[in-house]
C-alpha positions as CSV (number, residue, x, y, z in Angstrom):
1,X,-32.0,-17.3,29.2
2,X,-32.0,-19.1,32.1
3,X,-28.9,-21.3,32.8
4,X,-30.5,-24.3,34.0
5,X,-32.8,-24.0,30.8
6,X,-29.7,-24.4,28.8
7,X,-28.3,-27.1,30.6
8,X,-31.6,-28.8,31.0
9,X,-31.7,-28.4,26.6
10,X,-28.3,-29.6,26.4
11,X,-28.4,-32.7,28.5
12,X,-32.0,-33.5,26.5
13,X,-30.0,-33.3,23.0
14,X,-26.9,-34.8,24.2
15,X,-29.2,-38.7,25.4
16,X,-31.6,-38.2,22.1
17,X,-28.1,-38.0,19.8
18,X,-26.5,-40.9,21.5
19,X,-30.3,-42.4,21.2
20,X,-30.3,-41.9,17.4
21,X,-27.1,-42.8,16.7
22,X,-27.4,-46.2,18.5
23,X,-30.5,-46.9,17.6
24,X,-29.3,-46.3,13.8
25,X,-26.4,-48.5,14.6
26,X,-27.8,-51.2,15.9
27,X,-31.5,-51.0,15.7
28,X,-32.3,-51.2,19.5
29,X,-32.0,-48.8,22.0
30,X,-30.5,-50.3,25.0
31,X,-31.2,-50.3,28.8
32,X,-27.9,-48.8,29.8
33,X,-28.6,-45.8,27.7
34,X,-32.7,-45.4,28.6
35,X,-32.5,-46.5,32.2
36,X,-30.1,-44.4,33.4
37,X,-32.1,-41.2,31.1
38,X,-35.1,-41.9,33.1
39,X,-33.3,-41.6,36.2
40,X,-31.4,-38.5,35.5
41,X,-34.5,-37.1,33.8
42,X,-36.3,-37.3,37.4
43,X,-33.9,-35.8,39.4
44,X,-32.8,-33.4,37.3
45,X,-36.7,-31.9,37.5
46,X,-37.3,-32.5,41.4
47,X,-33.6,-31.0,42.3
48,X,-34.8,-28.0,39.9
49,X,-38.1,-27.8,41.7
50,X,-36.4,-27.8,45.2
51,X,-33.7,-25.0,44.3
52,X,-36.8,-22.7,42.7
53,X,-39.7,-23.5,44.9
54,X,-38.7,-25.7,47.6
55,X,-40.0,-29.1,48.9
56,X,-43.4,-28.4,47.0
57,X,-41.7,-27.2,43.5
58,X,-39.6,-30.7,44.1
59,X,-43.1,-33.0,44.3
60,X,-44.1,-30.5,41.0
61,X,-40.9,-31.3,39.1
62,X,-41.5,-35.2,40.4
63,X,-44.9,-35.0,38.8
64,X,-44.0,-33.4,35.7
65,X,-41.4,-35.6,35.3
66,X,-43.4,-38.9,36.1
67,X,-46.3,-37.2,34.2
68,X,-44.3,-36.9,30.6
69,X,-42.8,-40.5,31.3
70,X,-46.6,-42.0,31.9
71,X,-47.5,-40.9,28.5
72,X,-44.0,-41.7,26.7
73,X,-43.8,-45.3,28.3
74,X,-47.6,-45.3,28.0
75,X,-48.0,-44.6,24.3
76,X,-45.2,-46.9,23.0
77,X,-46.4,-49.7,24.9
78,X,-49.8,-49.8,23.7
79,X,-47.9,-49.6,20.6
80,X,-45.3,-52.5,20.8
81,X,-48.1,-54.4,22.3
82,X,-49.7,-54.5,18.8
83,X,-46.8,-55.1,17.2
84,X,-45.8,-51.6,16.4
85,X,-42.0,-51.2,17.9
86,X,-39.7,-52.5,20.3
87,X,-39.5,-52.9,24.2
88,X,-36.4,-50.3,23.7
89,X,-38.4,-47.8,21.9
90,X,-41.1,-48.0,24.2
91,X,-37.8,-47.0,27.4
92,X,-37.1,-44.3,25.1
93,X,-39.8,-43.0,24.8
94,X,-40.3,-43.4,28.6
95,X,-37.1,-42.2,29.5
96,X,-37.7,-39.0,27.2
97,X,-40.8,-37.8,28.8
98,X,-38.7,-38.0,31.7
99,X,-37.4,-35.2,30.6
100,X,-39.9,-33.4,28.4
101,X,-42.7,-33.7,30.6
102,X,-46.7,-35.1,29.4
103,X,-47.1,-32.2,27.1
104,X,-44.0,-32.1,24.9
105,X,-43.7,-35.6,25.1
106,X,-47.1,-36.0,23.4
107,X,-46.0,-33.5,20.8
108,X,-42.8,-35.3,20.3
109,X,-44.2,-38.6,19.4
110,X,-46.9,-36.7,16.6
111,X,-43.9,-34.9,15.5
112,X,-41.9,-38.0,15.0
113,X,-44.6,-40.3,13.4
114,X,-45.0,-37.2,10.6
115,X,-40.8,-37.0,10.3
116,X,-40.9,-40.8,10.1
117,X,-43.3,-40.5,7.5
118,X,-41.2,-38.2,5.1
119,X,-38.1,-40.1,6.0
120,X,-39.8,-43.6,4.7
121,X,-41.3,-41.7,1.7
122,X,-37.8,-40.1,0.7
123,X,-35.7,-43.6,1.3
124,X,-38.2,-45.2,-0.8
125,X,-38.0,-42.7,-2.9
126,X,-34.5,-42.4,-3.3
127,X,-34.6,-46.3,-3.8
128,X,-36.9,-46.6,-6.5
129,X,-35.2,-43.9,-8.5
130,X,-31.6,-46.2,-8.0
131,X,-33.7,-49.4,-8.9
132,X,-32.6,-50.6,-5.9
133,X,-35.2,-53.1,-3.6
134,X,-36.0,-52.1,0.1
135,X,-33.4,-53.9,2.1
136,X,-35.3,-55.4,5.5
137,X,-33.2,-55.3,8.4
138,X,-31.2,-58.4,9.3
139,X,-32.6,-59.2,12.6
140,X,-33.8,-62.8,14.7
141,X,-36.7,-60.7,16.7
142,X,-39.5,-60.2,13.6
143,X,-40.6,-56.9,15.3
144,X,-36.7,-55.3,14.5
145,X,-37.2,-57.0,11.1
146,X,-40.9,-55.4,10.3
147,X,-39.7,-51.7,10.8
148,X,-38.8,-49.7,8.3
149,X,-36.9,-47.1,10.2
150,X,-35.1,-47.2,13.3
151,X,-37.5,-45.1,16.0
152,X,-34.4,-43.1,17.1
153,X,-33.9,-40.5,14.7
154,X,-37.1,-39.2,13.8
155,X,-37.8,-38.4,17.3
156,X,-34.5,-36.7,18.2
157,X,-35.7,-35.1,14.7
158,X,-38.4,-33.9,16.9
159,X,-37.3,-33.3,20.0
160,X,-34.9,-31.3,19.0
161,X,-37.7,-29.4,16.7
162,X,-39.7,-28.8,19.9
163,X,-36.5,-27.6,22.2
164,X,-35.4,-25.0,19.4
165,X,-39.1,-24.0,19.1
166,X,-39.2,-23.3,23.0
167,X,-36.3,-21.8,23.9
168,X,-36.7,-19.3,20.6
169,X,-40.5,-18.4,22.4
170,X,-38.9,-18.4,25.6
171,X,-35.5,-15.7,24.1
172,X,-38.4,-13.7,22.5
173,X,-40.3,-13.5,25.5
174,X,-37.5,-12.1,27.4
């Protein structure tokens, strides 16, 4: 397998870990950990682009990379603009595609709503069988306080589904 593929894999799992276990901690997800992402995400893809197919692979890694953070940053916003997460999820999510690209990035977020799913289902679960009540989250900004799951961990859940799904086609391929 390629090198850069590895690297590129690692550096992807390494910011949705830190991600998840922020955002589990503290239930935001910071600009000093998502800004920075997004910047490293684009670089990383135009600086691979210029060292595989010169200036015009650079302008195709720029687009990929700007491509997957349109529909990251794009999706979430529509969706914290009903209500439906935080301004930090909605970076994330940005900052992700970065480095997944439009595809995966789509795939990520489907993936995630279905692992958030389960997740809810088996804490709820899990409660009801303790006889315990859902506890909300202590929080002054009411959007923090509506969600039941930090945004986080089900898609590193995800991501990290999608990278060990590629690079197991891509290791079979040869």
């Amino acid at each position: 397998m390629e090198p850069t593929v590895v690297l590129w894999a690692v550096l992807v799992v390494l910011f949705t870990a830190a991600a998840a276990v922020v955002d589990v901690r503290t239930h935001r997800l910071p600009n000093l950990l998502t800004v920075p992402a997004f910047v490293l995400g684009v670089v990383f893809h135009v600086l691979w682009g210029l060292v595989t197919q010169g200036p015009w692979g650079a302008l195709s890694g720029l687009g990929w990379s700007l491509g997957g953070f349109a529909v990251g940053f794009g999706i979430l916003f529509v969706l914290w603009l009903i209500g439906g997460g935080g301004g930090g999820d909605v970076k994330f999510m940005g900052a992700l595609g970065a480095w997944l690209g439009a595809w995966n990035t789509a795939v990520v977020f489907v993936a995630s709503a279905l692992i958030n799913v389960v997740l809810i289902a088996l804490i709820r679960t899990w409660q009801f069988v303790e006889g315990k009540k859902p506890q909300r989250v202590q929080d002054s900004d009411p959007r923090v306080r509506r969600r039941a799951m930090s945004y986080g961990l089900p898609v590193a859940l995800a991501t990290w589904a999608v990278l060990a799904l590629q690079l197991w086609s891509q290791a079979r391929a040869g």
